[in-house]
C-alpha positions in Angstrom: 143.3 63.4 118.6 146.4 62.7 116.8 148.6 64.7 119.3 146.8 62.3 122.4 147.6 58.9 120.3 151.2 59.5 118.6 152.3 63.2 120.0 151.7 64.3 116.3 152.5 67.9 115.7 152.7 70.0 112.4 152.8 73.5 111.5 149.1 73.6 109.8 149.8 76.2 106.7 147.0 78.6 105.3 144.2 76.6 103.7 145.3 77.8 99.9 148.8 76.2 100.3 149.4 73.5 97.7 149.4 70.1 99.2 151.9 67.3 97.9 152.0 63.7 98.9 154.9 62.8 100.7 157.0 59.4 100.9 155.2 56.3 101.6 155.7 56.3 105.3 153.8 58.6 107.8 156.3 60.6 109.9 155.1 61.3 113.7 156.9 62.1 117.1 156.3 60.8 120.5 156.2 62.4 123.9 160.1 62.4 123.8 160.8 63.4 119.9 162.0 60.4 118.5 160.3 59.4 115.4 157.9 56.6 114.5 157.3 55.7 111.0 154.3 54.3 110.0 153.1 52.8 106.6 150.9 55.3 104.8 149.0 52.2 103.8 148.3 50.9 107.8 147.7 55.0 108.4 145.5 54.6 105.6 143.7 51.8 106.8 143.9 51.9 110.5 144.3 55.8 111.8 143.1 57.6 109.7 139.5 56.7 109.9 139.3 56.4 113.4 140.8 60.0 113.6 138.0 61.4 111.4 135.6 59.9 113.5 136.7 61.1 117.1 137.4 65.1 115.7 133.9 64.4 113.7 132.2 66.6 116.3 135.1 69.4 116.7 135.2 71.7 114.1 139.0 72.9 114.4 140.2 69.4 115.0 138.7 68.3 112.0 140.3 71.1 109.8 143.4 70.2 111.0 143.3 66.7 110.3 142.2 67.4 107.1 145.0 69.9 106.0 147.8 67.2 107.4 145.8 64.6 105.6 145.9 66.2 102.7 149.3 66.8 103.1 150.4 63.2 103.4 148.2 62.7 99.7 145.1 61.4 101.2 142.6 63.5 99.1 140.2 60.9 98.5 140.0 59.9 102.1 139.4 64.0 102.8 135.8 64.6 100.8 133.5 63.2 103.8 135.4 65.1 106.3 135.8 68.0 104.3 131.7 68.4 103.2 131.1 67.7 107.3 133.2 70.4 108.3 131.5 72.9 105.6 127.8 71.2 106.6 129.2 72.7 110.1 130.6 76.2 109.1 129.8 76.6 105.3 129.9 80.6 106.5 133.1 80.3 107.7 136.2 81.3 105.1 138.4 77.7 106.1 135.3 75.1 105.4 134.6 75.9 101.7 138.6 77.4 101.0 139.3 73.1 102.2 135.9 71.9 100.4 137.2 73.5 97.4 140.5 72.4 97.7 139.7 68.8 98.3 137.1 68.6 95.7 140.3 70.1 93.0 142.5 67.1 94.5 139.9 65.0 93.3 139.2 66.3 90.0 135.8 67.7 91.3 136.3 70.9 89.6 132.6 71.7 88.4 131.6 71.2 92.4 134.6 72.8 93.6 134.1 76.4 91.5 130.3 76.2 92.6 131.2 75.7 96.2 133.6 78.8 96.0 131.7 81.3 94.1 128.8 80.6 96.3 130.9 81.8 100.0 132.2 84.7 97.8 128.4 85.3 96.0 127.1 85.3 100.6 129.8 86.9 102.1 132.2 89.0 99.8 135.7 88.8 98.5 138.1 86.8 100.6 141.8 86.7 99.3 142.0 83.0 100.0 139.0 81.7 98.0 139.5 83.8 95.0 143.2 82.6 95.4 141.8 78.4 95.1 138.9 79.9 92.9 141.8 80.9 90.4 144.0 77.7 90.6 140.4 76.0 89.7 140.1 77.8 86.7 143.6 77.3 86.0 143.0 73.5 86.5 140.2 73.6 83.6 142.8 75.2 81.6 140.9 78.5 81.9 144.6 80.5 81.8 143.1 84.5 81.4 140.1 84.2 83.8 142.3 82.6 86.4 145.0 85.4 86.0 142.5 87.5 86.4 141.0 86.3 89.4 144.7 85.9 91.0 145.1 89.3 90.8 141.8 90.2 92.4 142.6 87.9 95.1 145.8 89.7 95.5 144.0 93.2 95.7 141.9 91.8 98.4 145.0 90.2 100.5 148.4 91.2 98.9 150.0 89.0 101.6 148.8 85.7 100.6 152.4 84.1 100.2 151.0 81.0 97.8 149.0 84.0 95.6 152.8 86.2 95.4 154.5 83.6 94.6 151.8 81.7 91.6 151.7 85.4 90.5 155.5 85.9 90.2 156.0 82.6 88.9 153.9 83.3 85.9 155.9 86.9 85.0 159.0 84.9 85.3 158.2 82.4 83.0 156.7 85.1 80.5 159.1 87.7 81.1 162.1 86.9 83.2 163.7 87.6 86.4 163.3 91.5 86.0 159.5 90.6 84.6 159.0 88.5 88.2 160.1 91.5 90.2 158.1 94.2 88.1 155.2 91.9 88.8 156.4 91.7 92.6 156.3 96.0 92.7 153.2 95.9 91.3 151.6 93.9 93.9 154.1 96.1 96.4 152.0 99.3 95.4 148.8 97.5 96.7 147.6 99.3 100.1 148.4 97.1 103.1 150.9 95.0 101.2 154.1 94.2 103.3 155.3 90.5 101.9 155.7 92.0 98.5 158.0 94.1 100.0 160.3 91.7 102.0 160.8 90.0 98.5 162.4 93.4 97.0 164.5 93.3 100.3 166.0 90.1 98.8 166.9 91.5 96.1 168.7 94.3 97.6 170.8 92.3 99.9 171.6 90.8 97.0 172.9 93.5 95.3 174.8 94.2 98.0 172.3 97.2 99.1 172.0 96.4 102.8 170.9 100.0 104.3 167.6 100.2 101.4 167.0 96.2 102.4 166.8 97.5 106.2 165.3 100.0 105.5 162.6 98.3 104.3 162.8 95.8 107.3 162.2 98.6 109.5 158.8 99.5 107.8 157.7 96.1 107.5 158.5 95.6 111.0 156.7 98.3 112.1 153.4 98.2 110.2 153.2 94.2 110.6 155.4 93.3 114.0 152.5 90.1 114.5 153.9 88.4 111.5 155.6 85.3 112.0 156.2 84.7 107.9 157.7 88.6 108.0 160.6 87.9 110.6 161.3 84.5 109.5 161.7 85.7 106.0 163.7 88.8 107.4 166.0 86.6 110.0 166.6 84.2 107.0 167.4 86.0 104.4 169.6 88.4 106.9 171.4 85.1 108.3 171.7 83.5 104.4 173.9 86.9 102.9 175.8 87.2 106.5 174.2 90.2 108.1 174.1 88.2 111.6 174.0 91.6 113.8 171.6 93.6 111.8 169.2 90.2 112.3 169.7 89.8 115.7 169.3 93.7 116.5 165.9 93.7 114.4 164.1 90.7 115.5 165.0 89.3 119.0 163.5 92.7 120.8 159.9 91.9 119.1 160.3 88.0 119.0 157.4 85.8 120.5 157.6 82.0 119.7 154.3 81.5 121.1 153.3 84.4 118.5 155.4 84.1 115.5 156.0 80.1 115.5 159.5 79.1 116.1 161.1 79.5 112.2 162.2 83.2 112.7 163.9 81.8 116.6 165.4 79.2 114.6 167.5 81.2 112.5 168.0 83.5 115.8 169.8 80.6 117.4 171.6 79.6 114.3 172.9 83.4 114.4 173.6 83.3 118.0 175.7 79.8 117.3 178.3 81.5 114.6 178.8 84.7 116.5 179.3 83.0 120.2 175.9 84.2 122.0 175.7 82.0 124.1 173.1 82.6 126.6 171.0 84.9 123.9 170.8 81.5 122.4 170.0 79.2 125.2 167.2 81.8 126.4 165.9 81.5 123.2 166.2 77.7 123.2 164.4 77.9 126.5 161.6 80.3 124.6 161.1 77.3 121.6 161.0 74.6 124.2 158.0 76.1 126.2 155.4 75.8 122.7 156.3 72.1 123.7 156.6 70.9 120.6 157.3 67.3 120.4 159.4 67.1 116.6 161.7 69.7 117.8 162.5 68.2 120.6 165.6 66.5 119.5 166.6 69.3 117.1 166.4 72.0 120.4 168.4 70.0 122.3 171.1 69.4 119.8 170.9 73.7 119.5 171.5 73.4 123.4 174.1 71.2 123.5 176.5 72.9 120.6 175.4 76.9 122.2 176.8 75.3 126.0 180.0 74.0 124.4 180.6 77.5 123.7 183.2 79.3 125.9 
């Protein structure tokens, strides 16, 4: 609804990403990419409301309103969408992983816990509710069991990036930077795991190591080519320690905006840019431009513009 009104887009992150109020003005793009701004309190008070009410009856539009809602800090204005949405697909991992998270925004912690275990108790382990399961417990100063319940919710999905980086964030602060990578290997050794990996990669090219970081690139690539995180974390970090060939060689055969999101082709162009591909750049330009996209507008035709000054 958004999109028909103001030409709203955003990337909508995995429901156990931490959500953090912004500035006190709304950002959204029209049909051409130019920004408007509008006052959280009018968004507040005028949009908002009527947004709820018009996706009230779609289950995926509502979701998505609430996650960009609770982006822009509007938590309190999230707790009737959010128990609508898990009234409509309380079986479904997203409604209570939002309920949850929602209800913790609010200081609900008691209700949020219940509404977590209870998925979990019906349907099993899911990597994303033990994940805001733990950051409950953690929020009623319940440090052990919520460590504990990380960790579980990393054996169930080792790739959860907001899980591998809470749980290397705690090593470091016990241990260190060597104690944030041991923690990082042991989540590595986890069957399935291929994030865990790209972070020992970093390492590597930082040290200088660039045939073991490939390496690794190559298995990564190989056992998970559908992940968008995994080549935009590869073409990033390749791009941020110079290794502009070895990124371009690696990703732009498998690269699929409408597949992988349009990070990783963003540091593909970037590449393209400092070594003087020109037209591998503009048919990637022409790649982003087709998810039609209406904030990166602008920014893909500034891309376009510098990549056709090139000789």
């Amino acid at each position: 609804m958004l999109k028909r009104l103001f030409g709203k887009q955003r990337k909508i992150p995995e429901a156990s990403q931490d959500f953090s109020p912004q500035d006190e003005m709304i950002q959204m793009y029209d049909a051409s990419g130019n920004q408007i701004l509008i006052l959280k309190t009018e968004y507040r008070k005028s949009v908002l409301p009527k947004a709820f009410d018009n996706a009230k009856a779609n289950p995926d539009e509502l979701y998505n309103l609430i996650v960009m809602a609770l982006q822009d800090g509007f938590s309190e204005e999230c707790i009737m969408p959010a128990r609508l949405l898990f009234a409509m697909e309380s079986d479904k991992e997203r409604a209570p992983t939002v309920l949850g998270i929602v209800l913790m925004k609010n200081n609900q912690l008691n209700e949020a816990e219940e509404v977590l275990k209870k998925y979990l108790l019906e349907n099993g382990d899911s990597g994303v509710v033990l994940t805001n399961l733990a950051k409950v417990f953690a929020e009623k100063g319940e440090a052990e069991k919520s460590l504990q319940t990380l960790w579980q919710a990393l054996t169930v999905d080792p790739n959860q990036g907001n899980a591998l980086d809470w749980w290397a964030a705690i090593h470091r602060e016990k241990e260190g930077e060597d104690g944030f990578y041991r923690a990082v290997e042991l989540v590595a050794q986890l069957s399935g795991s291929w994030r865990p990996q790209l972070w020992l990669a970093r390492r590597l090219l930082q040290e200088k190591k660039i045939d073991s970081a490939i390496a690794i690139y190559r298995r990564v690539l190989q056992d998970a080519p559908e992940q968008g995180d995994a080549l935009m974390m590869i073409s990033g970090d390749l791009g941020n320690t110079g290794y502009l060939l070895q990124m371009l060689e690696m990703i732009t055969p498998i690269y699929q905006p409408e597949k992988h999101g349009y990070m990783a082709g963003w540091n593909l162009i970037h590449a393209c840019l400092k070594i003087g591909e020109k037209e591998k750049g503009l048919e990637l330009c022409d790649e982003i431009e087709k998810l039609q996209r209406y904030d990166l507008k602008q920014q893909v035709g500034q891309l376009r513009e510098q990549l056709e000054a090139l000789p």
